[in-house]
C-alpha positions as CSV (number, residue, x, y, z in Angstrom):
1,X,92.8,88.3,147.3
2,X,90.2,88.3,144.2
3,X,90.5,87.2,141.0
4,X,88.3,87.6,138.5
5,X,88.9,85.2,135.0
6,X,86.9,85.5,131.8
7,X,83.4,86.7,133.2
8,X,80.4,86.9,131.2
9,X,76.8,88.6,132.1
10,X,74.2,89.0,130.1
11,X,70.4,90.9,130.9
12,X,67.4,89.5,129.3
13,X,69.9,88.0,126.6
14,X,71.9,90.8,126.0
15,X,75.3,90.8,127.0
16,X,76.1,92.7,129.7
17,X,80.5,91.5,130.1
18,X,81.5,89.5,127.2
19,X,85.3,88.7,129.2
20,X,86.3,90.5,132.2
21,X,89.3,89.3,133.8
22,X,90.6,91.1,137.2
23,X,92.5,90.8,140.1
24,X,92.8,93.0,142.9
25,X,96.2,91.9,145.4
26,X,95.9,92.3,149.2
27,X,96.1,95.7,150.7
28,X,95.9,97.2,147.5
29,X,93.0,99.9,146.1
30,X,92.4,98.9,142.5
31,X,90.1,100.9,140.2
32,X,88.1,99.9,137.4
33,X,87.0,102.9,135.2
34,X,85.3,103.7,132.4
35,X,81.9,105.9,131.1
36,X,78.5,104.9,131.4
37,X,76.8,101.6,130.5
38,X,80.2,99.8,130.1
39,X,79.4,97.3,132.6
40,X,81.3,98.9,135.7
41,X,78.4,98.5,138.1
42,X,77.6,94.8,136.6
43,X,80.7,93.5,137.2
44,X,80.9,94.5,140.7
45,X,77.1,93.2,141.1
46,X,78.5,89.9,139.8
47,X,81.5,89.6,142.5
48,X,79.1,90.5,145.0
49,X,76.5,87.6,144.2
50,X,73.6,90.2,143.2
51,X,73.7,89.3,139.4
52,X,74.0,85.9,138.4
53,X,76.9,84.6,135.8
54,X,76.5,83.0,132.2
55,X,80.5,82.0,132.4
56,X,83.7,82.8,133.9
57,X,85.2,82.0,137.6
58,X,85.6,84.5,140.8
59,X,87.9,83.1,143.3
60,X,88.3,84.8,146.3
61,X,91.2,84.0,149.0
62,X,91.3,80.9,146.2
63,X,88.2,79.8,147.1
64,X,85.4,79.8,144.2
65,X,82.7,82.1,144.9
66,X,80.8,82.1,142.0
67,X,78.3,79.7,142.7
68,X,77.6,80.6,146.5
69,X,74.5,83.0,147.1
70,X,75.4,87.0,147.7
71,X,74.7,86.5,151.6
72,X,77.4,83.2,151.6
73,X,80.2,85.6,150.3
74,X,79.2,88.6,153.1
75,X,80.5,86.3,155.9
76,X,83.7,85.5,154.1
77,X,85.2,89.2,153.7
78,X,83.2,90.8,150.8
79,X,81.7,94.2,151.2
80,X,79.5,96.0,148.6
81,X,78.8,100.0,148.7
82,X,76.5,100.2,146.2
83,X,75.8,102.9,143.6
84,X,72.9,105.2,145.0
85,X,74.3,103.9,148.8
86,X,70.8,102.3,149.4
87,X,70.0,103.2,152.6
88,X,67.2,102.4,155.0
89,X,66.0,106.4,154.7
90,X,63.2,106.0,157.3
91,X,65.6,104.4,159.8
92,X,68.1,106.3,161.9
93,X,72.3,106.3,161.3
94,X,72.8,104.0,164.5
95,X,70.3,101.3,162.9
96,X,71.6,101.6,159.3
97,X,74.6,100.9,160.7
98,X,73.5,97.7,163.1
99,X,72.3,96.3,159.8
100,X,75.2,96.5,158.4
101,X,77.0,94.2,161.1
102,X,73.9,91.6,160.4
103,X,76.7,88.6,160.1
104,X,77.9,89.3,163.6
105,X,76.3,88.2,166.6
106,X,78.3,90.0,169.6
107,X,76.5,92.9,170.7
108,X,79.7,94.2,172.1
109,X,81.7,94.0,169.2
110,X,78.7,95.4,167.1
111,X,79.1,98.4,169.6
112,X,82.4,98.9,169.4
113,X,82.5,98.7,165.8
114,X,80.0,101.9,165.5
115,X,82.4,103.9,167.8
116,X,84.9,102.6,165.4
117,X,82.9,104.6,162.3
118,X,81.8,107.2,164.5
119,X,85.3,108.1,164.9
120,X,86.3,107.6,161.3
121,X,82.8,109.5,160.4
122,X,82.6,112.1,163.4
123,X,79.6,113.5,161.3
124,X,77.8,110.4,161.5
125,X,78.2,110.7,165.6
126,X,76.5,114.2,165.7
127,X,73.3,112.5,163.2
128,X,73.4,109.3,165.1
129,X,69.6,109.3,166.2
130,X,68.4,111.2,162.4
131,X,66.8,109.6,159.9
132,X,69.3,108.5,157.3
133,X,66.8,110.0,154.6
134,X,67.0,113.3,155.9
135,X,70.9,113.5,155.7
136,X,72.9,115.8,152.9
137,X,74.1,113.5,150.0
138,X,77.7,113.8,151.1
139,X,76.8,112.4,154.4
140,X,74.7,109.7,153.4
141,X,77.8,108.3,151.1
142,X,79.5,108.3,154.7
143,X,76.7,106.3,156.2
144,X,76.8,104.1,153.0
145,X,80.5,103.5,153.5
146,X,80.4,102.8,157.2
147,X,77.6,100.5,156.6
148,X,79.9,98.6,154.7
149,X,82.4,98.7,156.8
150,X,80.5,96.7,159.9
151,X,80.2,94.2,158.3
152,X,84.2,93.8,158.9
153,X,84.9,93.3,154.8
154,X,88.7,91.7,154.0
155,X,87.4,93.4,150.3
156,X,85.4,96.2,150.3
157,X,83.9,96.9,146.8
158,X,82.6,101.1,146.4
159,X,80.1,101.9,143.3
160,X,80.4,105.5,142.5
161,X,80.9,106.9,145.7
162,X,81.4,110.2,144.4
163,X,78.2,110.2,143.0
164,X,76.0,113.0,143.9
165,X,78.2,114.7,146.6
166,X,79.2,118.0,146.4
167,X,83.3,118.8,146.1
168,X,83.9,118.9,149.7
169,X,82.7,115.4,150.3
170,X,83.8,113.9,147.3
171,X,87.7,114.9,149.1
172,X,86.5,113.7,152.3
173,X,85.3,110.0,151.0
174,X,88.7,110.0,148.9
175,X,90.3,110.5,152.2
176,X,88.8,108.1,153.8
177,X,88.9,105.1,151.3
178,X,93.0,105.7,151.6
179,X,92.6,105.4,155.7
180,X,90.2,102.2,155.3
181,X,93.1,100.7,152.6
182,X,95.7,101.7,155.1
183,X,94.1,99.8,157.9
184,X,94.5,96.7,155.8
185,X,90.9,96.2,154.1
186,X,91.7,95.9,150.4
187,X,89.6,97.9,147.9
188,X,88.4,97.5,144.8
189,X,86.8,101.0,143.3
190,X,84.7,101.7,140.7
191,X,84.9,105.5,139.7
192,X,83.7,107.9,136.8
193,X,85.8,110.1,137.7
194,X,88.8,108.6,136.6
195,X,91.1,111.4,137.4
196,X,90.2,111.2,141.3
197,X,90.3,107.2,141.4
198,X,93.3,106.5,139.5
199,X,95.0,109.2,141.4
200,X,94.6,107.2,145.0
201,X,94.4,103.5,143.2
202,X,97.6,101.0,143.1
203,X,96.2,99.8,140.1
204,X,93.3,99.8,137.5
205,X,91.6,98.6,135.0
206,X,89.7,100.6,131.9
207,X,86.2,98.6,130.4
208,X,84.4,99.5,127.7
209,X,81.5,97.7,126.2
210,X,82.2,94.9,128.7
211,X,85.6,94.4,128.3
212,X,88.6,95.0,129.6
213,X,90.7,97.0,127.1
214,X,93.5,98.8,129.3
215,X,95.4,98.4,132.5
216,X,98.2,99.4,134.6
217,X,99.1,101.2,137.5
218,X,97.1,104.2,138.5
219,X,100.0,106.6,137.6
220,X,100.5,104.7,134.2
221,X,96.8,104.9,133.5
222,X,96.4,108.7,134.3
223,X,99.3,109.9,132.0
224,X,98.5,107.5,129.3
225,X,97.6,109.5,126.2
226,X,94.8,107.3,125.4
227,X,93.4,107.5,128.1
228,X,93.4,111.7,128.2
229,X,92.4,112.1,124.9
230,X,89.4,109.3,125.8
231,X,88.0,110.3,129.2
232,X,90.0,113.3,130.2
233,X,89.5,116.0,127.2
234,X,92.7,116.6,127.4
């Protein structure tokens, strides 16, 4: 479904991905993993049209993408949750979530796709009329998530969505990125925590420094020596 071949990014200059080559197969969760400042969050960024390319190609469905503008690749299947989940705090969960189905213009289907998250996010039902600002981190992730989701992604790409959530929700959006693969929308998941990504993720890929240096299956990945001594501590 996406295949990414020899990216390059650079910020003011410096280089950001000096050869990043991915692919992630239909219905398939793939995770790409790795510490801080290794170019996780720019290479998603790049797929989703946010940061611009110095090189490389992203086909997705085998059509180039890497030219067209981020809100050309929206329409064709390609969902971004971004790190921090970005939401519109001063605007309730029913409107963050209308936004988020901005490419669709049936009002009816725009409806039935909120009853859709509400049930997959009963929480998110209950807070419907709150300001999203004013929800727990945990919830907000949920929001962030469902956003993403109305907008009907064939890909839907996650930045750190266990980032700032307590334990409870970090299960909880785990769980539910498995049900959203499982109804068909392929994922591609970028994770600190490798442990809990390569533990639900057909596949993934480790970067460091903007490269890709190790991949395999999730299994193979998580009981790779390497890769315990490296990130695990163990």
């Amino acid at each position: 479904m996406l295949e990414v071949s020899q990216l390059k990014v650079s910020y003011d200059r410096v280089l950001a991905l000096s050869d990043v080559s991915l692919k992630v197969p239909q219905g398939q969760i793939v995770a790409l993993v790795g510490g801080n400042g290794n170019g996780k969050s720019t290479t998603l960024r790049a797929i989703a049209g946010l940061n611009g390319a110095d090189a490389g190609r992203i086909l997705f469905n085998g059509e180039p993408i890497h030219a067209k503008p981020a809100h050309h690749r929206v329409p064709l299947g390609l969902s971004l949750v971004p790190e921090g989940r970005r939401l519109f705090p001063r605007l309730s969960v029913r409107r963050n979530l209308e936004l988020g189905a901005f490419t669709r213009r049936d009002a009816h289907e725009v409806a039935a796709g909120i009853d859709e998250m509400f049930g997959l996010f009963p929480i998110l039902k209950e807070r419907a009329s709150q300001l999203a600002g004013t929800m727990s981190g945990g919830e907000q992730q949920m929001l962030a998530i469902a956003r993403g989701l109305m907008a009907r992604p064939k890909l839907l790409m996650l930045d750190e969505p266990s980032w700032g959530i307590a334990p409870k929700f970090v299960a909880k959006v785990l769980e539910v990125i498995q049900q959203v693969n499982q109804a068909g929308v392929s994922i591609l998941l970028v994770e600190q925590n490798l442990q809990k990504a390569l533990g639900i993720a057909h596949y993934g890929y480790v970067i460091q420094t903007g490269r890709i240096v190790m991949e395999g299956t999730g299994q193979d990945l998580l009981h790779d020596d390497q890769i315990k001594k490296a990130y695990l501590g163990l």
